[in-house]
C-alpha positions, 0 to 999 in steps of 0.5 A: 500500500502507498500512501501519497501526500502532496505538499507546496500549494498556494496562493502566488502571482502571475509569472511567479514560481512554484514548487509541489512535492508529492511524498510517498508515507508509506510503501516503496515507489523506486519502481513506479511511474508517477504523475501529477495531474491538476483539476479546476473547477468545473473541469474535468482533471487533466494530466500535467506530466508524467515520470517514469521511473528512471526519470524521464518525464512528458508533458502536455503541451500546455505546460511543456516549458514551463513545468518541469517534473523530477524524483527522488526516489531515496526520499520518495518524493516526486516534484513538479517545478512551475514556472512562469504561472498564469492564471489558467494553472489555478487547480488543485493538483494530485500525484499519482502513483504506478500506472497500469494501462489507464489507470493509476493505483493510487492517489494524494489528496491533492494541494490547491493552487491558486494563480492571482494578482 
């Protein structure tokens, strides 16, 4: 069992910067794909990038330039680096762990993110 806890969301200004963590608290993610996918409201949850174990990482072209994800798998934490924030980033965002086909064994709670002037 996994259990994911992300960390790092809040309130920051357009063209501003960020950094969100998601830590495994329990069980072993070494071997898993992971990803952070983002939600805002009325909207259906999109994916934000995705990281293979080894660390190579995809992204959408919505963020790609601008969202950089990384992993430390030692201290079993997966990061997502935002830059160049705008407004439209306002979501809350999830980490997933350990894609099987389609779908994702386990998931955070979530962080909220909030791009404001």
């Amino acid at each position: 069992q996994v259990h994911l806890v992300e960390s790092g969301g809040g309130l920051v200004q357009p063209g501003g910067s960020l950094t969100l963590s998601c830590t495994a608290s329990e069980g072993i993610i070494g071997s898993y794909t992971m990803g952070w996918y983002r939600q805002a409201p009325g909207k259906q949850r999109e994916p934000v990038g995705t990281i293979l174990s080894g660390g190579t990482a995809y992204y959408p072209n919505s963020v790609k330039g601008r969202f950089t994800i990384s992993r430390d798998n030692a201290k079993k934490t997966m990061y997502l680096q935002m830059n160049s924030l705008k407004p439209d980033d306002t979501a809350v965002y999830y980490c997933a762990a350990d894609l099987s086909g389609d779908t994702w064994r386990y998931w955070g709670q979530g962080t909220q993110v909030t791009v404001s002037s």
